[in-house]
N, CA, C and O atoms as a DFTB+ gen file, in Angstrom:
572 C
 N C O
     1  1      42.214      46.470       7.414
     2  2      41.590      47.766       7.468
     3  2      40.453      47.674       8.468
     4  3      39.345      47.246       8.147
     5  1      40.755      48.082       9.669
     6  2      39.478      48.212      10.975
     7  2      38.704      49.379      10.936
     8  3      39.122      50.534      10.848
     9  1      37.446      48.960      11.013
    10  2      36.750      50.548      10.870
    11  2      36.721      51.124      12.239
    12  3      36.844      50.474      13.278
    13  1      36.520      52.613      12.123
    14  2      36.340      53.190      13.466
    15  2      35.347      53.414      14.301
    16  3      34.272      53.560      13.719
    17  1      35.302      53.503      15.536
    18  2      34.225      53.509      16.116
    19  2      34.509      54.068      17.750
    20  3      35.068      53.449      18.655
    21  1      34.112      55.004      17.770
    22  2      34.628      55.776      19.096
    23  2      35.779      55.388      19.342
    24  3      36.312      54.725      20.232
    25  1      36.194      56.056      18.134
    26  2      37.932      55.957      18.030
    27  2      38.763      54.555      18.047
    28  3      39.737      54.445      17.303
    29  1      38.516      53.880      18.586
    30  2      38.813      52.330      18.551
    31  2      38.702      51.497      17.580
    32  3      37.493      51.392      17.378
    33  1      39.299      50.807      16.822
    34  2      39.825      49.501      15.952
    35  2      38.689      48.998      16.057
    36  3      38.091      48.982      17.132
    37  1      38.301      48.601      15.169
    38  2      37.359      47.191      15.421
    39  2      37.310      46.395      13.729
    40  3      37.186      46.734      12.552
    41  1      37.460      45.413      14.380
    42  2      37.244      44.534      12.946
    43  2      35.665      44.060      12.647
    44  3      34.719      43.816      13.397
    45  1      35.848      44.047      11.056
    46  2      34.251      44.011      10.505
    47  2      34.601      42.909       9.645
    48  3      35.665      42.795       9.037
    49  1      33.052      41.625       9.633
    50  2      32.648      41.265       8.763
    51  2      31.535      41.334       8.237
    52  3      30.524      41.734       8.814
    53  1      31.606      40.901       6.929
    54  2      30.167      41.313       5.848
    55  2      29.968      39.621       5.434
    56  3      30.831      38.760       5.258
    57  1      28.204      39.521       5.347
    58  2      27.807      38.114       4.626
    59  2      26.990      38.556       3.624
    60  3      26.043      39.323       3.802
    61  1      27.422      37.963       2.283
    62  2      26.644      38.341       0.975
    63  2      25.960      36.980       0.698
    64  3      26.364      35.826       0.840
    65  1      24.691      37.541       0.219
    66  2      23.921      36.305      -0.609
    67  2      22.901      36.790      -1.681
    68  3      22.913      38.014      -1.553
    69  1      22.101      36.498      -2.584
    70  2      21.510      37.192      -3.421
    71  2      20.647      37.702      -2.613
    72  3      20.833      38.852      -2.216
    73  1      19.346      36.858      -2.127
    74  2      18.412      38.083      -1.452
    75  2      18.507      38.611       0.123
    76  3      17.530      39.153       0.640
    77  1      19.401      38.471       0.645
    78  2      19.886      38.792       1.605
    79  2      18.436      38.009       2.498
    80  3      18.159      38.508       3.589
    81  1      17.829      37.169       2.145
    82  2      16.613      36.800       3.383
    83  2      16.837      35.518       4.427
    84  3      16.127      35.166       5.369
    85  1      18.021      34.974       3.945
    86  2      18.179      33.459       4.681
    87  2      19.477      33.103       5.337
    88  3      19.830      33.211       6.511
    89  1      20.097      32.650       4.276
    90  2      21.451      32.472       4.565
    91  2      22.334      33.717       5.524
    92  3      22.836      33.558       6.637
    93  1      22.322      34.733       4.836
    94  2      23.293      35.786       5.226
    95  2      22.708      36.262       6.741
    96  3      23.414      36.305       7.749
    97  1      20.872      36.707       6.679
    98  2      20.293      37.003       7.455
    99  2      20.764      36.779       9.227
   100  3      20.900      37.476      10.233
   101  1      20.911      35.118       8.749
   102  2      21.370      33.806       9.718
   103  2      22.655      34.330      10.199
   104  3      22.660      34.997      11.234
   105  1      23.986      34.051       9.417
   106  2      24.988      34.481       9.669
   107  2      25.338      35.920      10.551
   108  3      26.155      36.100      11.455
   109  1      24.384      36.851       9.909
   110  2      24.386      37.865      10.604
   111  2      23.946      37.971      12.172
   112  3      24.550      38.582      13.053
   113  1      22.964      37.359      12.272
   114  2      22.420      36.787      13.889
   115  2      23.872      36.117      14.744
   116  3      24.762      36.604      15.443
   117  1      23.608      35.073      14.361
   118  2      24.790      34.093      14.487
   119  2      26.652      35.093      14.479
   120  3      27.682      34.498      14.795
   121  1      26.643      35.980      14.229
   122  2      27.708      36.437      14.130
   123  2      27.890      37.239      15.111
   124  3      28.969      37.336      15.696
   125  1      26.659      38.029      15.452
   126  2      26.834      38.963      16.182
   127  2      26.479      38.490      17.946
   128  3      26.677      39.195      18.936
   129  1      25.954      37.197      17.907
   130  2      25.696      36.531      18.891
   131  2      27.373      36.496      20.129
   132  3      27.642      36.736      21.306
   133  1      28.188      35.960      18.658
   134  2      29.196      35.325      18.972
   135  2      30.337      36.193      19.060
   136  3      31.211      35.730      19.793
   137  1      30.649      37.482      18.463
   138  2      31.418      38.507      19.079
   139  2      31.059      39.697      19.677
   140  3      31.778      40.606      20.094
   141  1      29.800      39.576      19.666
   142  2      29.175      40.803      20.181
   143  2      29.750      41.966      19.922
   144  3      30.406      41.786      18.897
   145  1      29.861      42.976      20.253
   146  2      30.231      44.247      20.102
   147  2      31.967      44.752      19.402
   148  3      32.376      45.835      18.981
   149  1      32.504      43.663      19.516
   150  2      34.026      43.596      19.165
   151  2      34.366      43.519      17.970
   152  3      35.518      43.865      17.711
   153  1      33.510      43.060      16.889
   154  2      32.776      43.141      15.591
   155  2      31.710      43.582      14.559
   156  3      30.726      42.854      14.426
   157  1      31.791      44.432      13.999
   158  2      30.929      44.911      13.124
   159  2      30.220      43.814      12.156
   160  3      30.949      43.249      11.341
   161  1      29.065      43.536      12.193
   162  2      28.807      42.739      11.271
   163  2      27.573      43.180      10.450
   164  3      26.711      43.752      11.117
   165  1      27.332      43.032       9.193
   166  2      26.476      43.554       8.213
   167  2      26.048      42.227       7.762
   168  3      26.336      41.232       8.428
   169  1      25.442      42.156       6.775
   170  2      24.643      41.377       5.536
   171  2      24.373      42.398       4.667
   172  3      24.518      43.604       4.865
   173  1      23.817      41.621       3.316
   174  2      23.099      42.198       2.293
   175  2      23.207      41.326       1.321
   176  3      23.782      40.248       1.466
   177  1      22.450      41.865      -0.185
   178  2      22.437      40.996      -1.095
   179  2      22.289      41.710      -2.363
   180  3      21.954      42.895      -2.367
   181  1      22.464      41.215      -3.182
   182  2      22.752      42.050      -4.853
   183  2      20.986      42.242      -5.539
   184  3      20.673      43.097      -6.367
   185  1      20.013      41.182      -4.915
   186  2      18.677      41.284      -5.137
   187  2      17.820      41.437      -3.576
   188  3      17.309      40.328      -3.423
   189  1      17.641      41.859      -2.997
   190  2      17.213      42.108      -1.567
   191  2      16.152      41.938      -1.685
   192  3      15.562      42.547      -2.577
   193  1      15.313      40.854      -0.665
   194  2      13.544      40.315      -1.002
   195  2      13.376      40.735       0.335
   196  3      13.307      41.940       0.579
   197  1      13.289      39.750       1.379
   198  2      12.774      40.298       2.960
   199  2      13.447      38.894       3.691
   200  3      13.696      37.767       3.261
   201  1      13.565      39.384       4.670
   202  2      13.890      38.124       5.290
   203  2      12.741      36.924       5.323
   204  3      11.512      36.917       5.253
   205  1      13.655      36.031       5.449
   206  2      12.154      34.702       5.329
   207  2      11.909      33.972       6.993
   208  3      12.690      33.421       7.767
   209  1      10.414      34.291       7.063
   210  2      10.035      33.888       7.820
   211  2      10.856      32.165       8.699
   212  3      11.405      32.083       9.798
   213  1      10.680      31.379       7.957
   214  2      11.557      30.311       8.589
   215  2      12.846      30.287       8.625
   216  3      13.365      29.263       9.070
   217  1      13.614      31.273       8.222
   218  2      14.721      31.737       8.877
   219  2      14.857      32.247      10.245
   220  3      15.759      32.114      11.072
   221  1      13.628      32.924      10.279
   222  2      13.227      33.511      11.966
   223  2      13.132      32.597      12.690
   224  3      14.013      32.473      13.542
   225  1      11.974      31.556      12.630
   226  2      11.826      30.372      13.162
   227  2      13.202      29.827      13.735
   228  3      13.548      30.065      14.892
   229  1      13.969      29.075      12.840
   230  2      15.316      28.433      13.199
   231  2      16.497      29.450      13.870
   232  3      17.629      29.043      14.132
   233  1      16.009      30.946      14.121
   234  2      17.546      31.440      14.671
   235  2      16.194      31.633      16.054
   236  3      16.024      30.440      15.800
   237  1      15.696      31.794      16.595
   238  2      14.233      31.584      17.578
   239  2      14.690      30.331      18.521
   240  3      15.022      30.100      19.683
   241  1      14.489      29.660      17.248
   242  2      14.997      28.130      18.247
   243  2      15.904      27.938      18.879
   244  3      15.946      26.996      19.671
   245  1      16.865      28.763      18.708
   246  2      18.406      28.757      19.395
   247  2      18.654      29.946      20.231
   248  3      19.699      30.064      20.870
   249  1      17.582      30.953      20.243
   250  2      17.982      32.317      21.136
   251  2      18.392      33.553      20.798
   252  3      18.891      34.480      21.437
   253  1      17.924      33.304      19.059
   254  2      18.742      34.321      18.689
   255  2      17.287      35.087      17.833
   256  3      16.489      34.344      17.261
   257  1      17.110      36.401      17.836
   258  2      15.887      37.577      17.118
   259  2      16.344      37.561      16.178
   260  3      17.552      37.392      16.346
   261  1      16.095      37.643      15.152
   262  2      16.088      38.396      14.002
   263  2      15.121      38.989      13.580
   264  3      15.251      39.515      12.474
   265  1      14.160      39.088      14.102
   266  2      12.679      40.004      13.508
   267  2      12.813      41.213      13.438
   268  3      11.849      41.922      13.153
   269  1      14.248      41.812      13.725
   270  2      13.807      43.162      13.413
   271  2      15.042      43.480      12.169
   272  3      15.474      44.443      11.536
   273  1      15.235      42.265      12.270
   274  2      16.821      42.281      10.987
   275  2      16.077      42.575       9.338
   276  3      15.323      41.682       8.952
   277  1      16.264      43.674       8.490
   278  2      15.806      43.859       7.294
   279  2      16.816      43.359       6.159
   280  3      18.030      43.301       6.358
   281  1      16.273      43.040       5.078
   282  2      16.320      42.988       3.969
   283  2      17.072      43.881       3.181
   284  3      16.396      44.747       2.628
   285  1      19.061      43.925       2.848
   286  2      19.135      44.915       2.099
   287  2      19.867      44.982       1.175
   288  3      20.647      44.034       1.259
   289  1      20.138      45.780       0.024
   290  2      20.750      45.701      -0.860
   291  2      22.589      45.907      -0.674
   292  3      22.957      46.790       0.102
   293  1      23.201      45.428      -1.094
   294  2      24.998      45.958      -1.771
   295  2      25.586      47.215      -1.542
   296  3      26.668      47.584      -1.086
   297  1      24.712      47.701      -1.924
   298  2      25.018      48.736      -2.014
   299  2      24.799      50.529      -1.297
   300  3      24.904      51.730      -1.549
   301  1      24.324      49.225       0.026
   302  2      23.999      50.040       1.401
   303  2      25.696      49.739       2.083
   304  3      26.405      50.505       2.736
   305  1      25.854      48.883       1.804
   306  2      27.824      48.968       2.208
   307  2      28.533      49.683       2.061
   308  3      28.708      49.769       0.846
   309  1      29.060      50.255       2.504
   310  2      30.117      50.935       2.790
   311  2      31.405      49.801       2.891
   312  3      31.751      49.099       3.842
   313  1      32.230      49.980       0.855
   314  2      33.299      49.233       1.061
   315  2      34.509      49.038       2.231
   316  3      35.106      48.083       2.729
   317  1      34.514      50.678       2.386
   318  2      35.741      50.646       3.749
   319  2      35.330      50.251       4.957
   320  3      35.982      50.350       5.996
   321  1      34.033      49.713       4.810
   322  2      33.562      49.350       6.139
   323  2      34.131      47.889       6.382
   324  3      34.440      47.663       7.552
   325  1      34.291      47.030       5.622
   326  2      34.602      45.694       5.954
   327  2      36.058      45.295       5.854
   328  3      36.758      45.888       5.032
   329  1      36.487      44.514       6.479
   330  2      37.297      43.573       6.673
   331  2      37.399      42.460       6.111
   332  3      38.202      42.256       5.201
   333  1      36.462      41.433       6.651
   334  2      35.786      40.422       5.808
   335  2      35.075      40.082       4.847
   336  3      34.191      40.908       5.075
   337  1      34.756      39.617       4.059
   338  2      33.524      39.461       2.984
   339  2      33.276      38.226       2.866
   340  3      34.229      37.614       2.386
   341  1      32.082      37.385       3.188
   342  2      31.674      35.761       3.522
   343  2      30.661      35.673       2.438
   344  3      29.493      36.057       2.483
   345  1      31.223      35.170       1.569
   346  2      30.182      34.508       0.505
   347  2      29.772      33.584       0.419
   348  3      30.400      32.542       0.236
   349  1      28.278      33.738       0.556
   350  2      27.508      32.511       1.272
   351  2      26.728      31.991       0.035
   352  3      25.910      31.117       0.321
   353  1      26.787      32.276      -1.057
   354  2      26.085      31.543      -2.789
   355  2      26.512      30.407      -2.696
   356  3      27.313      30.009      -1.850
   357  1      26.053      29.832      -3.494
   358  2      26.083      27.984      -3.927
   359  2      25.472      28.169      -5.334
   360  3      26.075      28.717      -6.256
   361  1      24.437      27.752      -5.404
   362  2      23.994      27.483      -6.711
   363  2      23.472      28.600      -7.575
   364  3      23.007      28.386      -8.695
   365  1      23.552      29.714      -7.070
   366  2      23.551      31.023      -7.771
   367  2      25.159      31.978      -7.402
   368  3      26.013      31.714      -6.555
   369  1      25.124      32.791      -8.115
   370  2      26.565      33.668      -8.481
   371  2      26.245      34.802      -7.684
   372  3      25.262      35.539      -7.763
   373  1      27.202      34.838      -6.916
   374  2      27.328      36.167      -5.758
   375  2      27.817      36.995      -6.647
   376  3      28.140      36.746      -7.808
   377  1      27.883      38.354      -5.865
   378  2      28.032      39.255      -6.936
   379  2      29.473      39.693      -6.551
   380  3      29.788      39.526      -5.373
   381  1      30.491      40.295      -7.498
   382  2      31.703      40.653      -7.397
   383  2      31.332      41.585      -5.980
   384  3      30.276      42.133      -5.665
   385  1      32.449      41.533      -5.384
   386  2      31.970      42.745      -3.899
   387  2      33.595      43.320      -3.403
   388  3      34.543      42.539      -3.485
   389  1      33.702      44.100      -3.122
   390  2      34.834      44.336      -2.058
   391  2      36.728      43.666      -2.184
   392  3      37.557      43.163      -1.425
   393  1      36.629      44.078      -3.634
   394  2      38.340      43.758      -3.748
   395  2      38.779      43.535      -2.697
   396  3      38.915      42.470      -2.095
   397  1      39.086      44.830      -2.364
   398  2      40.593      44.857      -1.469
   399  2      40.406      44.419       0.341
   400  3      41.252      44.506       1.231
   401  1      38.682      43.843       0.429
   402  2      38.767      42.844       1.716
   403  2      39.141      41.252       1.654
   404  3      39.129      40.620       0.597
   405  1      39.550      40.559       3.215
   406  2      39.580      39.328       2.674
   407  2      38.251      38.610       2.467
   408  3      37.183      38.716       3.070
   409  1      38.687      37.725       1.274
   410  2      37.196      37.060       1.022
   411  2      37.267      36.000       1.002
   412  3      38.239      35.612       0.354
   413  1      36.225      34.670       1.740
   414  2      35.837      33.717       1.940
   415  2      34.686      33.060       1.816
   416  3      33.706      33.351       2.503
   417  1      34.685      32.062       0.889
   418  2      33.687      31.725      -0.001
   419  2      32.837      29.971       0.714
   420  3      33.211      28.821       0.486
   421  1      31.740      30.415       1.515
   422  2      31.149      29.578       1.923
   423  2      30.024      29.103       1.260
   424  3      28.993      29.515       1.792
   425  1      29.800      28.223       0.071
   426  2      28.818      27.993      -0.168
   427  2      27.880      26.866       0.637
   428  3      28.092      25.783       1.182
   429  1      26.712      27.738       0.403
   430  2      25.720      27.101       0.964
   431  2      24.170      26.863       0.080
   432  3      23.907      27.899      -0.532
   433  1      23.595      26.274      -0.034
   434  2      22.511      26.034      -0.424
   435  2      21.814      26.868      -0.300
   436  3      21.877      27.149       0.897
   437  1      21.222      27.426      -0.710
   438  2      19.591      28.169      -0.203
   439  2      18.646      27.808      -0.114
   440  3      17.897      27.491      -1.038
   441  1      18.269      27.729       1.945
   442  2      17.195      26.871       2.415
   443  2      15.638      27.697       1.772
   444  3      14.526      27.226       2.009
   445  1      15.770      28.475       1.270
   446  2      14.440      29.409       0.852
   447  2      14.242      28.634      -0.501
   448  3      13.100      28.713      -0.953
   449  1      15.019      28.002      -1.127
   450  2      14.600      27.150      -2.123
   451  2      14.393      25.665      -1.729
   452  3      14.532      24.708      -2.490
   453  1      14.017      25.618      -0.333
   454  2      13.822      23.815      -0.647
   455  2      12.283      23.583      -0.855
   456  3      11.507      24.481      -0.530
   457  1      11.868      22.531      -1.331
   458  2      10.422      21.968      -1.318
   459  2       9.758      21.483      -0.055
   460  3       9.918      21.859       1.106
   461  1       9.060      20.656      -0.510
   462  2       8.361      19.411       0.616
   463  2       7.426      20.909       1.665
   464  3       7.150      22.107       1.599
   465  1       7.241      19.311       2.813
   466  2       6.358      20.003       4.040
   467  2       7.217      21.270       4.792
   468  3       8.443      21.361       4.848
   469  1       6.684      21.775       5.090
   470  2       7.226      23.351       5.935
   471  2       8.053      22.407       7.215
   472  3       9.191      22.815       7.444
   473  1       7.580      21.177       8.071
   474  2       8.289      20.645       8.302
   475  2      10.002      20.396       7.941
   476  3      10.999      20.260       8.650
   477  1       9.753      20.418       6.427
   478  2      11.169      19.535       5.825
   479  2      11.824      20.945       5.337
   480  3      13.033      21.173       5.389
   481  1      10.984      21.722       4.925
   482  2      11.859      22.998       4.516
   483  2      12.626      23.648       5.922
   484  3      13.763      24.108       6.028
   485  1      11.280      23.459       7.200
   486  2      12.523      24.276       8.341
   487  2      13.830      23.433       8.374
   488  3      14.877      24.040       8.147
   489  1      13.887      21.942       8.664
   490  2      14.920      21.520       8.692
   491  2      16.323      22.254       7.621
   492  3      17.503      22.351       7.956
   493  1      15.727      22.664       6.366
   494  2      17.004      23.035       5.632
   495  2      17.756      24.111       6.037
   496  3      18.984      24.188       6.000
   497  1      16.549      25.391       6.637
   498  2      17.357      26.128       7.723
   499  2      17.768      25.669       8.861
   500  3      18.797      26.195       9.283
   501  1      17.385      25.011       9.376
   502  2      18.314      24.559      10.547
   503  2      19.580      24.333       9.756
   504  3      20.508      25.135       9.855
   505  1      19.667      23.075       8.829
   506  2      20.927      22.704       8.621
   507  2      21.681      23.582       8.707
   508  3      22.448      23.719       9.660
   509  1      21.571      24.737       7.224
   510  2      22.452      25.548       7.113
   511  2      22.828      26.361       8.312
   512  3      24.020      26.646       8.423
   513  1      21.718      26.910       9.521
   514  2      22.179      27.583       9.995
   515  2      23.341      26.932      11.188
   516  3      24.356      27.486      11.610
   517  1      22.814      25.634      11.527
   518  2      23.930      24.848      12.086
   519  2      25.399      24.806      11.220
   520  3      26.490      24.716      11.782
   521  1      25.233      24.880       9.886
   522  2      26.953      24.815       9.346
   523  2      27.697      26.361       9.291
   524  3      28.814      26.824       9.524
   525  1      26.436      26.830       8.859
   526  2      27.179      28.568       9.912
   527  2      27.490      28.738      10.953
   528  3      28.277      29.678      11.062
   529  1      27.204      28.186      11.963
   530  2      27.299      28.136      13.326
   531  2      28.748      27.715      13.126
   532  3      29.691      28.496      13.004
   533  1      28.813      26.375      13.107
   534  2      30.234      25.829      12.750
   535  2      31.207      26.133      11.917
   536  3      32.132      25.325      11.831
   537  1      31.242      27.321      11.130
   538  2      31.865      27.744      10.270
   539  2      32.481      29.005      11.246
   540  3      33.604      29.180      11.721
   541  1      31.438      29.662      11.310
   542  2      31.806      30.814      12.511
   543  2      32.722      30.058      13.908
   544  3      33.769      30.542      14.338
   545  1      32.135      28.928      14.409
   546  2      33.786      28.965      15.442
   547  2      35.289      29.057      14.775
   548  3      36.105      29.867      15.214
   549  1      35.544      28.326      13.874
   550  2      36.512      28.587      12.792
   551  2      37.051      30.105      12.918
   552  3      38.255      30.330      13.034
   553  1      36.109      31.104      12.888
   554  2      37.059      32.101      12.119
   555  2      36.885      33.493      13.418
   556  3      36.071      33.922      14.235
   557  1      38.065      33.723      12.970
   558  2      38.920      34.503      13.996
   559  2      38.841      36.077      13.715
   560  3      39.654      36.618      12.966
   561  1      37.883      36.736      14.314
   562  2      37.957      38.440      13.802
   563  2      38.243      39.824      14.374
   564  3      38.066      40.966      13.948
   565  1      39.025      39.029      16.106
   566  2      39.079      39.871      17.115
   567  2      40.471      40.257      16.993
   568  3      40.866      41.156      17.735
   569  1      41.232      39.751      16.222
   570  2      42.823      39.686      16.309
   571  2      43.382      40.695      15.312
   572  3      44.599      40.833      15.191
């Protein structure tokens, strides 16, 4: 199911996470980096906080803005809008979303929960956002 857009096909993916501030945020950068305009891509989250600052930091480091990317809830989606649905939870429970898209279940940690020095916490966004990175060459949304 491609949504429309000046009449033309286009395929959409969506990244869910609870507060939509890290993980998904990322993905969403990172997604749209990488198909640019040929893809619709969203985020959101079932508890929506704000994006987190060292999430900014680590997509910065690589070339990519997110400072003007917000914080939003589920239920700013528009089900027929997606194609995809990327579930990015790990140690918390994503929320049921979008039957009848395909869904792919990436868990990931949430770098907004690590400890230590701000040092050691950016690293956890990096990580993750490096295994998004690498997750995203993987998958195919132009076809």
């Amino acid at each position: 199911m491609a949504s429309s857009l000046c009449g033309l096909d286009m395929k959409s993916v969506f990244f869910l996470c609870v507060a939509n501030s890290a993980r998904s945020q990322m993905a969403e950068g990172l997604a749209r980096q990488k198909f640019g305009k040929r893809v619709r891509v969203q985020s959101a989250g079932s508890w929506p906080s704000r994006v987190n600052p060292l999430a900014v930091t680590a997509m910065a480091e690589i070339g990519i803005d997110i400072t003007r990317h917000r914080s939003k809830h589920v239920e700013t989606i528009e089900p027929t809008s997606v194609d995809t649905a990327v579930m990015l939870c790990a140690e918390e429970a994503c929320p049921a979303f979008l039957e009848s898209a395909q869904r792919l279940s990436w868990p990931l940690p949430d770098p907004a929960g690590a400890t230590g020095s701000e040092a050691d916490r950016l690293q956890r966004f990096r990580d993750v956002r490096d295994e998004i990175a690498q997750r995203l060459n993987g998958l195919d949304l132009t076809t």
